[in-house]
C-alpha positions as CSV (number, residue, x, y, z in Angstrom):
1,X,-31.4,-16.6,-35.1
2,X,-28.1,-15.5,-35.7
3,X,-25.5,-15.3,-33.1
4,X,-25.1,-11.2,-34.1
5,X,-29.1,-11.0,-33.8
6,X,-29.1,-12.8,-31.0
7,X,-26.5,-9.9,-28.9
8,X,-28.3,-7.3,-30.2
9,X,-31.6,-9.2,-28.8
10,X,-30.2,-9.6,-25.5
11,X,-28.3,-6.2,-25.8
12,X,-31.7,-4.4,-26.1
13,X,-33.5,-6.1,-23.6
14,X,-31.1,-5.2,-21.2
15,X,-31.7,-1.7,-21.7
16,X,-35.6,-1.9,-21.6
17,X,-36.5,-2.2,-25.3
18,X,-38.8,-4.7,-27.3
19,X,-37.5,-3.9,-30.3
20,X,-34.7,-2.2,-31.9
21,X,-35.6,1.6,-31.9
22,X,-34.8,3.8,-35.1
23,X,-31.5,5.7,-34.9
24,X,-32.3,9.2,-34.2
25,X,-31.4,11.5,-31.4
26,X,-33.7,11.0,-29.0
27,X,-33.2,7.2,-29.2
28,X,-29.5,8.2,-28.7
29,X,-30.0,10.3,-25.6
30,X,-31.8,7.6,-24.3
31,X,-29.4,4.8,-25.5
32,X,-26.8,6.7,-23.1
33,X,-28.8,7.6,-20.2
34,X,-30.4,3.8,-19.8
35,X,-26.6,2.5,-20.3
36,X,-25.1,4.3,-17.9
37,X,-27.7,3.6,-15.3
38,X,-27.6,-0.5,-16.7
39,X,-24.1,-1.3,-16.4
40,X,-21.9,-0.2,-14.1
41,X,-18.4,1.2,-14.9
42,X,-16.1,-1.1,-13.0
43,X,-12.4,-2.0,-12.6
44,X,-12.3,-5.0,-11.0
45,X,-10.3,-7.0,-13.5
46,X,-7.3,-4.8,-13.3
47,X,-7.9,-4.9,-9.5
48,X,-7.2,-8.6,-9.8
49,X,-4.4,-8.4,-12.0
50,X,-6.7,-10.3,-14.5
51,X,-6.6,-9.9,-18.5
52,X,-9.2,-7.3,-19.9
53,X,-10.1,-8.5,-23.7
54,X,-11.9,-6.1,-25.5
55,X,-12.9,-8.1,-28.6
56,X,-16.7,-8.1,-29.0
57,X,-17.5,-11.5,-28.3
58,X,-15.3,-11.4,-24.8
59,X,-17.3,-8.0,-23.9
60,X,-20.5,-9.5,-24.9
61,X,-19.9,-12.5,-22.4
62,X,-19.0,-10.3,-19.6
63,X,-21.0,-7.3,-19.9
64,X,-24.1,-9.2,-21.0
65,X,-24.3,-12.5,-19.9
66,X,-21.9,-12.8,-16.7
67,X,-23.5,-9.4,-15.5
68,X,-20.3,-7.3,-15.2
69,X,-19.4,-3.7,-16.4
70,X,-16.1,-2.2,-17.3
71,X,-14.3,0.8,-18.2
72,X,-14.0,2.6,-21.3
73,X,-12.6,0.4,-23.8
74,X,-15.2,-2.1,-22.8
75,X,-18.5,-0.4,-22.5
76,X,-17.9,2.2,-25.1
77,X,-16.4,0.0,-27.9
78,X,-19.7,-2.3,-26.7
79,X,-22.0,1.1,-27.0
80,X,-20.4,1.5,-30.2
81,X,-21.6,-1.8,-32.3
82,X,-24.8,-1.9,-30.6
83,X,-25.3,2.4,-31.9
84,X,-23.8,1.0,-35.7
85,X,-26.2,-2.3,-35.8
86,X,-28.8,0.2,-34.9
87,X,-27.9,2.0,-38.2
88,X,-26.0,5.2,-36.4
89,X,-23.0,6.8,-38.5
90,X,-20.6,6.5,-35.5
91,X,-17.2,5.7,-34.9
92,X,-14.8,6.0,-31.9
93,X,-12.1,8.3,-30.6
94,X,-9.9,8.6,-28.1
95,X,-8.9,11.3,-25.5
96,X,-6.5,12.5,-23.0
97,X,-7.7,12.1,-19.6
98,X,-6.9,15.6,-17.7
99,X,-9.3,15.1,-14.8
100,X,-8.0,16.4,-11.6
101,X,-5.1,18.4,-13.5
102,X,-4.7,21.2,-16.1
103,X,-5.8,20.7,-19.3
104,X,-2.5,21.0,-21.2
105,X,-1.2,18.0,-19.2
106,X,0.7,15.6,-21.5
107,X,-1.2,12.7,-20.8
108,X,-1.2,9.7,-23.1
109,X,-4.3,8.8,-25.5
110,X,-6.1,6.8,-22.6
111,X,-9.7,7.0,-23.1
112,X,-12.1,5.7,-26.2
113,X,-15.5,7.5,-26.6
114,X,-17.8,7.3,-29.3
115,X,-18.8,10.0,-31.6
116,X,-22.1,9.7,-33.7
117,X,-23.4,12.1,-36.5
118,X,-27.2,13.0,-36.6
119,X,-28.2,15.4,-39.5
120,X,-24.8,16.8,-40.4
121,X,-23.9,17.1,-36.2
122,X,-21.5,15.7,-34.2
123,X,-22.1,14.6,-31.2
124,X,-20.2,12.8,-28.1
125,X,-21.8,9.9,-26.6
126,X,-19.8,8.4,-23.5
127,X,-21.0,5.5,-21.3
128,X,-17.5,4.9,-19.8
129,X,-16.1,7.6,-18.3
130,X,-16.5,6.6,-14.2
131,X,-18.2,8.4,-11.9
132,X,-18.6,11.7,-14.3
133,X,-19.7,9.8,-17.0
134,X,-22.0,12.3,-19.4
135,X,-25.5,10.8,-19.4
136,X,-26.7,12.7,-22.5
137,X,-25.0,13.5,-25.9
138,X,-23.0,16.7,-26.2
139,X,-23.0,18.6,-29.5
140,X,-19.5,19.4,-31.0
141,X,-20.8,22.7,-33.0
142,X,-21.6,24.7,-29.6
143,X,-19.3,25.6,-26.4
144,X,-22.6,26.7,-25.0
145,X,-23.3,24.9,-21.7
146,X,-25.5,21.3,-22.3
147,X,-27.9,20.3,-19.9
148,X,-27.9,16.4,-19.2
149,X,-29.9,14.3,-16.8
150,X,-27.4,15.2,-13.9
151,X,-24.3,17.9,-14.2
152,X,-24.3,20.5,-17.6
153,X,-21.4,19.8,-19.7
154,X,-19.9,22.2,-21.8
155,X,-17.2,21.7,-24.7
156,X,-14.9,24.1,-25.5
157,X,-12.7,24.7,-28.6
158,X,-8.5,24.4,-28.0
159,X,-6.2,24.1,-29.6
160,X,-7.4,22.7,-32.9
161,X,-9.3,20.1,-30.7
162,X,-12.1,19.7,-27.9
163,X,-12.0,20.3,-24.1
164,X,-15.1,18.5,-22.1
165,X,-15.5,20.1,-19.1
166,X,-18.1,19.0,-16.4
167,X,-20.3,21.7,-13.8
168,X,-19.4,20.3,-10.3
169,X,-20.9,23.0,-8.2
170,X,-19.9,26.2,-9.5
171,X,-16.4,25.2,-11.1
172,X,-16.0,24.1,-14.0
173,X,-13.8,21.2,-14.3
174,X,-11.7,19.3,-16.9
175,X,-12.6,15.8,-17.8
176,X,-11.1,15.1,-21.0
177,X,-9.0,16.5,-24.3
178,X,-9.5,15.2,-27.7
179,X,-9.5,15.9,-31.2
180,X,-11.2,14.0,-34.0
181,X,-8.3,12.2,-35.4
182,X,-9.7,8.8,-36.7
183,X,-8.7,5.9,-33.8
184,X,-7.4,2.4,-35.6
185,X,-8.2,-0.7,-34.1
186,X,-4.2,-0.9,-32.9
187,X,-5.2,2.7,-31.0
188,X,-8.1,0.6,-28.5
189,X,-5.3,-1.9,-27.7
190,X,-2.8,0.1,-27.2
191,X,-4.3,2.0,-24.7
192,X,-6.4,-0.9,-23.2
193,X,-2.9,-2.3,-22.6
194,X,-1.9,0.3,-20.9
195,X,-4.9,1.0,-18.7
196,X,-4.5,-2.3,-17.7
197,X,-1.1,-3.6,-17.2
198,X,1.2,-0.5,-16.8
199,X,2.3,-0.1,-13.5
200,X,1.1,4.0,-13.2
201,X,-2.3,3.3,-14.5
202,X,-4.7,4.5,-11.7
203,X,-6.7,1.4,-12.3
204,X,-3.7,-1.1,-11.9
205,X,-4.6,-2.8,-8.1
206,X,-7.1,0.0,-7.6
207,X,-10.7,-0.8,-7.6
208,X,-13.4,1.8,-9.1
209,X,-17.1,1.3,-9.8
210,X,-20.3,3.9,-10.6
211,X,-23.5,3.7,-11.6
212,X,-26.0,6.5,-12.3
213,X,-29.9,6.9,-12.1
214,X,-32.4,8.9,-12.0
215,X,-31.0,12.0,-10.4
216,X,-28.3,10.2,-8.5
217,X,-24.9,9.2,-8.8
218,X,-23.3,6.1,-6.7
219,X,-19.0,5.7,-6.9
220,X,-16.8,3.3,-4.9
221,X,-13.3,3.9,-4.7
222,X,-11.7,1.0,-2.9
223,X,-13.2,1.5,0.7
224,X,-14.9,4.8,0.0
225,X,-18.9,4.4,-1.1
226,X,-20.3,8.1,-2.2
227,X,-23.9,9.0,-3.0
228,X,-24.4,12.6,-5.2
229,X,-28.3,13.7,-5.7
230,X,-29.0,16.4,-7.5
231,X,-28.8,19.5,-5.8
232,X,-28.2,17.9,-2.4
233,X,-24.5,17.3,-0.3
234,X,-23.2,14.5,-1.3
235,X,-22.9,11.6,1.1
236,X,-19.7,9.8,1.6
237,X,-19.2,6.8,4.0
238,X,-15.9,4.3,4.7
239,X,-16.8,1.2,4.5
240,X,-15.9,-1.0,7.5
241,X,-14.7,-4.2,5.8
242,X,-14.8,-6.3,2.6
243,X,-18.0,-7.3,3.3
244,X,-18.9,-4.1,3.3
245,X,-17.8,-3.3,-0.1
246,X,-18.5,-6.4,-1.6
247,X,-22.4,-5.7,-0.6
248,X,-22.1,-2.3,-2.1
249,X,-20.8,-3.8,-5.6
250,X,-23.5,-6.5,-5.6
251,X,-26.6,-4.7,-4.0
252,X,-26.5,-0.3,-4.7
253,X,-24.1,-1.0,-8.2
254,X,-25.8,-4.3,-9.6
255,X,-22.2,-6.3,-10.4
256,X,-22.5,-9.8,-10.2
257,X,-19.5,-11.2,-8.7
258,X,-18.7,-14.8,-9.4
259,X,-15.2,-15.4,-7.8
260,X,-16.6,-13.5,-4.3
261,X,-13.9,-15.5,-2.3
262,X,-11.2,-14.2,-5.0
263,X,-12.3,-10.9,-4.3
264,X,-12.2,-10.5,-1.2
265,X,-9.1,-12.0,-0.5
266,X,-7.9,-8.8,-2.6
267,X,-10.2,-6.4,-1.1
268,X,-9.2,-7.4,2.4
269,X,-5.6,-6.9,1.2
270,X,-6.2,-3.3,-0.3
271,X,-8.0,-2.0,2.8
272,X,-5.3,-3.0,4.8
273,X,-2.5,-0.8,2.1
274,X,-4.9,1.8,3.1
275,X,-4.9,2.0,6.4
276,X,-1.0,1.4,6.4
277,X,-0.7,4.4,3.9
């Protein structure tokens, strides 16, 4: 078996399949909910100061066989090949990240997405976007309101280009800008780079994880554990201590960690900047 046979193999497995299923939307829509609720969205590399390779052999290692997750320029450029070799017509964007601002900040091309066409439409399919990640494709021809497995979505038209905006509640709020300007291979590093090394990244010594599931969001940030269930108050604990948060990591977001002394060294470290702060 060939070594690309042999990823999609294990990719597929991973998400519950026995064989490769046909590229159509409803294998799509699943694709996406099943990923997001696989592999967790994760920062823990540039927690640790440690490289973040996004070439596909170095993602399928550590997203598939060591049992990590990552962020964007990971899982979705992962999402990505797996959606082509399944004989989509897809290729990836990037966006500004506007989450927890207007959306006519001037904020730098930091996220990669995928966008796959199904019978002449356009649709966004994200599996990296953190704890608001969409868990269903959103059509690009409507700024109707989508339903997905957890919060509607809606995409509006600015600007010569695309707002996503999320239902949290009753607001409405900004996630991402983008347009469909064709991203080059140079554009993924770029901005991998600086997600991961630039000093005012908001991942750079912070660490972020989420997983979805059925009806239920889970998100660490640093010491701070959240549960959201659909139509319920979320539930939000501190977490004592690193052990704390390491058990959260391994047993509620499924990340295998194989340095655990490593991390939590650092985690031990970062608590402390918080309760200093």
């Amino acid at each position: 078996m060939s070594q690309a046979l042999q990823y999609l193999d294990l990719y597929l497995q991973r998400l519950g399949y026995d064989a490769p299923p046909a590229p159509t939307l409803d294998t799509l829509r699943e694709l996406q909910r099943r990923h997001t609720a696989t592999f967790a969205f994760e920062t823990l590399a540039t927690f640790l100061g440690e490289p973040v390779p996004i070439d596909l052999a170095s993602l399928q290692r550590k997203v598939l066989h060591e049992g990590r997750g990552g962020y964007c320029y990971e899982l979705n450029r992962l999402f990505l090949a797996l959606v082509q070799d399944l004989g989509f017509v897809a290729r990836g964007l990037t966006a500004r990240v506007v989450m927890g601002g207007p959306e006519e900040a001037p904020t730098a091309r930091t996220h990669m997405f995928v966008l796959a066409t199904l019978d002449g439409l356009e649709y966004l399919a994200d599996v990296g976007f953190g704890g608001m990640v969409p868990t269903a494709p959103l059509r690009l021809d409507t700024q109707a309101p989508q339903s997905t497995p957890h919060e509607d979505y809606r995409l509006a038209r600015i600007d010569g280009g695309y707002a996503l905006r999320a239902k949290v509640g009753e607001e409405w709020r900004p996630m991402y800008v983008f347009d469909l300007t064709p991203a080059q291979e140079v554009d993924y590093v770029v901005g991998n780079w600086y997600v991961s090394t630039h000093p005012e990244s908001p991942f750079k010594g912070r660490m972020f994880a989420a997983r979805t599931g059925d009806g239920i969001r889970k998100t660490l940030s640093d010491g701070s554990y959240a549960v959201h269930r659909l139509g319920q108050p979320s539930q939000r604990r501190e977490l004592a201590d690193a052990d704390e948060v390491m058990a959260v990591l391994r047993d509620e977001l499924g990340i295998r960690i194989a340095d655990a002394a490593t991390l939590r060294a650092a985690i031990v470290k970062r608590l402390a900047e918080r309760e200093t702060s």
